[in-house]
C-alpha positions as CSV (number, residue, x, y, z in Angstrom):
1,X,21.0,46.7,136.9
2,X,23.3,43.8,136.9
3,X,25.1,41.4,138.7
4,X,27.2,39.1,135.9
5,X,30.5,39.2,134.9
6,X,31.9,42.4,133.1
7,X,33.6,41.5,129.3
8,X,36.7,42.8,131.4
9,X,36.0,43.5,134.8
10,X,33.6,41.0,137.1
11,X,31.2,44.1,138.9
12,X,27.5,45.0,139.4
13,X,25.8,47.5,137.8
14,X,24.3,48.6,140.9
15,X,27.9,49.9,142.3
16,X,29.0,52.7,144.8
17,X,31.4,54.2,143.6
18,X,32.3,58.6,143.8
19,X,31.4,60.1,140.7
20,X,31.0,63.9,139.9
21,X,28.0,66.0,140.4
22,X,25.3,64.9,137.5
23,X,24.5,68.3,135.2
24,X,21.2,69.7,135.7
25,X,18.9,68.2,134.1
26,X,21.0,64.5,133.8
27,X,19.1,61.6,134.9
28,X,19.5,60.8,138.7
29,X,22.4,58.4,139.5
30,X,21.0,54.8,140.0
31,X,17.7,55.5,138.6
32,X,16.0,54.2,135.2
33,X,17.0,56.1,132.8
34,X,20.9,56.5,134.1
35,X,21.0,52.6,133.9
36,X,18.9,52.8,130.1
37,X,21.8,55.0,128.9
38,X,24.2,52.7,130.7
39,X,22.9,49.9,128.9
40,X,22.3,51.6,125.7
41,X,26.9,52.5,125.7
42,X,27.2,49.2,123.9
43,X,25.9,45.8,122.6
44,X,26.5,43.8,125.5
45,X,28.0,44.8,129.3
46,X,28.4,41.4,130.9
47,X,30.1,38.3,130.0
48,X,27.0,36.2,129.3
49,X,27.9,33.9,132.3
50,X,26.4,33.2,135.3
51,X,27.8,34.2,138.8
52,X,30.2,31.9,139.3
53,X,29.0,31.6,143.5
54,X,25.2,31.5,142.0
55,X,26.4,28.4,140.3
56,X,28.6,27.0,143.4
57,X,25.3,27.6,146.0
58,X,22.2,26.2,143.3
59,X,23.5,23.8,141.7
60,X,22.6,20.9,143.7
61,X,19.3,22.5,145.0
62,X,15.6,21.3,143.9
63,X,14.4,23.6,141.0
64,X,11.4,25.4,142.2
65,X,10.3,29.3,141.8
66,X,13.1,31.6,141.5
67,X,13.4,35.6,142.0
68,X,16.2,37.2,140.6
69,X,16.7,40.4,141.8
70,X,18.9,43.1,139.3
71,X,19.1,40.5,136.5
72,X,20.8,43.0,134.0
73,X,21.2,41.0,131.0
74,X,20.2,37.7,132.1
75,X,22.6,35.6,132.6
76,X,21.7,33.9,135.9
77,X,18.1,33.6,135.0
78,X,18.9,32.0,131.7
79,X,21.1,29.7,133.7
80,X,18.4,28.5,136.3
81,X,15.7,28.4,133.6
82,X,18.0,25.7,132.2
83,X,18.2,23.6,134.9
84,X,14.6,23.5,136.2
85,X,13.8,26.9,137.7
86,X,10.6,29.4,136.8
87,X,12.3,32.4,137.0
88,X,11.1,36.3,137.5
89,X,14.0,38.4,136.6
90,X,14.0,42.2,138.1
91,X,15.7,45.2,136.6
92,X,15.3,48.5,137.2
93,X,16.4,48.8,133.0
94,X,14.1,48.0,130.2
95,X,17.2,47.9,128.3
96,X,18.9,45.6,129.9
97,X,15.0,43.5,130.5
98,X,15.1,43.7,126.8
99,X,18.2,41.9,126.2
100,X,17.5,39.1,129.1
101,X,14.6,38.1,127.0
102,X,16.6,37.5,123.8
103,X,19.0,35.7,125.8
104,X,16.2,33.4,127.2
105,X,14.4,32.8,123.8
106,X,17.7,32.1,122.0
107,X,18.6,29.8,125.0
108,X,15.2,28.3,124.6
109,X,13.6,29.2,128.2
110,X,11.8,32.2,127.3
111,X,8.4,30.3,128.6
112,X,9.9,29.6,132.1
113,X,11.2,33.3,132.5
114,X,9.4,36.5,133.8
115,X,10.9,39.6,133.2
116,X,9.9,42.6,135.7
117,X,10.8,46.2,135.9
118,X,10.9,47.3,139.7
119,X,13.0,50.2,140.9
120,X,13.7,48.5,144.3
121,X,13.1,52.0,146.1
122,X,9.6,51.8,145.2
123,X,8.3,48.0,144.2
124,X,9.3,44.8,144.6
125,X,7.8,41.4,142.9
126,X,4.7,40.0,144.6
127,X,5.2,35.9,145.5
128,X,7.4,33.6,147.6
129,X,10.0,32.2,146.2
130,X,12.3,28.7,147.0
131,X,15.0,30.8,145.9
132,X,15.6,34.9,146.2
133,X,19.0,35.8,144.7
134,X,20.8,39.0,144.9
135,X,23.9,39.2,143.2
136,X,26.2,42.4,143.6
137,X,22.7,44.0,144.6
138,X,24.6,47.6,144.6
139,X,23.6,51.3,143.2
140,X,24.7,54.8,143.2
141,X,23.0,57.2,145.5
142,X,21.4,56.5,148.3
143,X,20.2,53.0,147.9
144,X,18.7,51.2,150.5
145,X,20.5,47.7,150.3
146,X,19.7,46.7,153.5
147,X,15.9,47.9,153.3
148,X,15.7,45.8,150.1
149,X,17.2,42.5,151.3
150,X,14.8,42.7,154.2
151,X,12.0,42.7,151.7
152,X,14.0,39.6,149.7
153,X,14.1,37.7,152.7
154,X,10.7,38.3,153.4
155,X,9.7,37.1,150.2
156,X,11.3,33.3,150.4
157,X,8.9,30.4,151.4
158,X,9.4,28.0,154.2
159,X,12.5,25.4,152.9
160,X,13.4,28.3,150.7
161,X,16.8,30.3,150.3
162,X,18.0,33.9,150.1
163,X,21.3,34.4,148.4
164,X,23.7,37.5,149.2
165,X,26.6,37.8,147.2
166,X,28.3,41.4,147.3
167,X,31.4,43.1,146.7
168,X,34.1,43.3,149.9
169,X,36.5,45.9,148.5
170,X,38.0,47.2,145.1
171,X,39.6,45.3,142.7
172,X,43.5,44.4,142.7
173,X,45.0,46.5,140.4
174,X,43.4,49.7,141.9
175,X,42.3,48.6,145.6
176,X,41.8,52.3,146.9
177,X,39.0,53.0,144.0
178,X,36.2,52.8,146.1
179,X,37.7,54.2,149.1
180,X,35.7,55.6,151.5
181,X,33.0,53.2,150.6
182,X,31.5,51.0,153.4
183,X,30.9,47.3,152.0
184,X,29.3,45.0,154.5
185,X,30.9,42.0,155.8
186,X,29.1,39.0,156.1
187,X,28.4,39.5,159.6
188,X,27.2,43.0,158.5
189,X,24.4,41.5,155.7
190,X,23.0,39.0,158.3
191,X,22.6,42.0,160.8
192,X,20.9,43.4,158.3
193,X,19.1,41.1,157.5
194,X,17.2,41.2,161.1
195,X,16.0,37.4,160.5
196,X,13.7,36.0,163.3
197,X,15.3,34.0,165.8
198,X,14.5,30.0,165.2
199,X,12.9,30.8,161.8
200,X,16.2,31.0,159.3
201,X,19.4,28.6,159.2
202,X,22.2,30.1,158.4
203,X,23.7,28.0,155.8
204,X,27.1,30.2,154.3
205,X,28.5,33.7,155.6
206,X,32.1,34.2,154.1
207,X,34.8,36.4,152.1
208,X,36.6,34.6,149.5
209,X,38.8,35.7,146.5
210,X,37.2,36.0,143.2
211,X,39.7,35.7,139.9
212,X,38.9,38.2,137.6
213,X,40.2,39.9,134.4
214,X,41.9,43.3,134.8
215,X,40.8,46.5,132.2
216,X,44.5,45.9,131.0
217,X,43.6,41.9,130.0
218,X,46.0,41.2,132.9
219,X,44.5,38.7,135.6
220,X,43.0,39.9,139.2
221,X,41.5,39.3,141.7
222,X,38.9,41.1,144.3
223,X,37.4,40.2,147.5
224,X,33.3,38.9,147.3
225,X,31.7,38.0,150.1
226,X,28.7,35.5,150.6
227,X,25.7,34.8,152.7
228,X,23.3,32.1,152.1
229,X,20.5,31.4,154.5
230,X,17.2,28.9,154.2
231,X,14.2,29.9,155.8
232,X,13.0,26.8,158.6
233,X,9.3,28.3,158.9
């Protein structure tokens, strides 16, 4: 699991996306071990960076106790860690867990970093949280996004925020590629997100145009969109 930018292409890890039947006996799409062999193609499968909206929507906010949820390689939780935060960091790959934690120590934050394994499906990190974040929080399969960002909400504290940032369509140089494929809107997420009347303020729900690099080196773009609420009480 992931949600930093691609060497090439900015996506998640966690992605919809058609793909052929598995062969028997092939690890399920979107579990563990598909994502440990995903992981395990190359060296590295993100940029390194942190999300470029993570960075737009934290910056100026308090440090406190942060849950990232489908760190992949670490990139976000390194970059909180940095500036303040204690960090747990979630993937469903010890793989990809693996690397986050040499990222941390080599960025010299390993002690303000926790590093989880949690198939959302079936656990989630025990806490609040002044900041939940869930990055291009997408899988193959049948995964239950909106189950799952329930449960993140549920997990900020009072004066606490949840951060949604999610994929709107397909990229610009092949927009058709996930056709068929129903991404929510902002107004979709916060339906979703069945907050209580009077106990959330919703701070940003938008689509805006990320720049990205093409597989051909050629620049792109794609369409993100963003929700960022603060629990009141």
């Amino acid at each position: 699991m992931s949600k930093n930018e691609h060497v090439h292409e900015h996506q998640p890890s966690h992605s919809h996306a058609p793909h052929e039947p598995a062969a028997p006996g092939a690890p399920r799409e979107g579990g563990a071990e598909f994502w440990d062999e995903r992981y395990s193609e190359s060296t590295r499968i993100w940029s390194g960076n942190p999300n470029a909206t993570l960075v737009r929507e934290v910056q100026r906010l308090a440090p406190g106790r942060a849950l990232d949820l489908g760190c992949g390689e670490g990139a976000d939780a390194v970059w909180l860690a940095r500036r303040g935060w204690r960090v747990t960091g979630t993937d469903i790959s010890k793989v990809a867990l693996g690397r986050a934690a040499e990222h941390a120590a080599e960025a010299g934050v390993g002690d303000l970093v926790e590093w989880q394994r949690h198939d959302f499906t079936e656990s989630f990190p025990e806490g609040e949280f002044d900041l939940v974040s869930a990055c291009f929080l997408h899988n193959y399969g049948d995964f239950p996004r909106a189950r799952v960002l329930r449960t993140a909400a549920a997990a900020v504290a009072p004066g606490g925020v949840l951060l949604v940032v999610g994929h709107a369509g397909g990229p610009s140089w092949d927009p058709d590629r996930l056709a068929g494929i129903g991404f929510p809107t902002p107004d979709d997420v916060l339906a979703q997100l069945e907050l209580a009347e009077g106990a959330w303020e919703v701070l940003l729900a938008e689509e805006h145009v990320q720049a990205l690099t093409g597989p051909d080196g050629r620049p792109g773009t794609r369409p993100d969109n963003v929700v960022k609420v603060r629990r009141l009480r």
